[in-house]
N, C-alpha and C positions, 0 to 999 in steps of 0.2 A: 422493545428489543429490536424488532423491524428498524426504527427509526436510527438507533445507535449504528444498525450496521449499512445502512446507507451514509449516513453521515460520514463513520471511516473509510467507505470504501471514495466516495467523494473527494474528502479533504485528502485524503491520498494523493489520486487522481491529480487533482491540483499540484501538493507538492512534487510530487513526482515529474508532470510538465516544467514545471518551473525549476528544476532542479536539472534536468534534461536539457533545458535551454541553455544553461551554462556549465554542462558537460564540457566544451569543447576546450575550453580554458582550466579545468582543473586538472589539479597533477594526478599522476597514477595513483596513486594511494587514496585519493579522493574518490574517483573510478570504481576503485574496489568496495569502499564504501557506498558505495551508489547501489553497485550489484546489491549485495547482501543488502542493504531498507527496502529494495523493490522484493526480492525473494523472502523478504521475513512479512513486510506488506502482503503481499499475493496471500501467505500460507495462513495468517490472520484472518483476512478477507474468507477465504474456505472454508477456515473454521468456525467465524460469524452465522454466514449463511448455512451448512450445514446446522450449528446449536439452534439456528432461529427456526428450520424445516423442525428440529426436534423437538422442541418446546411446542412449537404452534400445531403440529399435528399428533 
């Protein structure tokens, strides 16, 4: 479980920079979908590490 939720919060991480890099060029609508994968990313990640502190302890 440990392993799973390092891997997502990594490969994130990644798409996230690289998706950040070519912010600067996408239309607004794009923008808006950018928010909302990082905000739905972030509350995923939360809820990994909180379920893995639960399970593990």
């Amino acid at each position: 479980m440990l392993g799973f939720t390092i891997a997502f919060f990594f490969i994130g991480v990644v798409v996230l920079s690289f998706l950040k890099s070519n912010l600067p060029g996408m239309k607004e609508n794009a923008q808006v979908w950018f928010v909302i994968g990082t905000t739905v990313w972030g509350i995923v990640t939360i809820f990994l590490v909180i379920w893995w502190f639960n399970v593990r302890f």
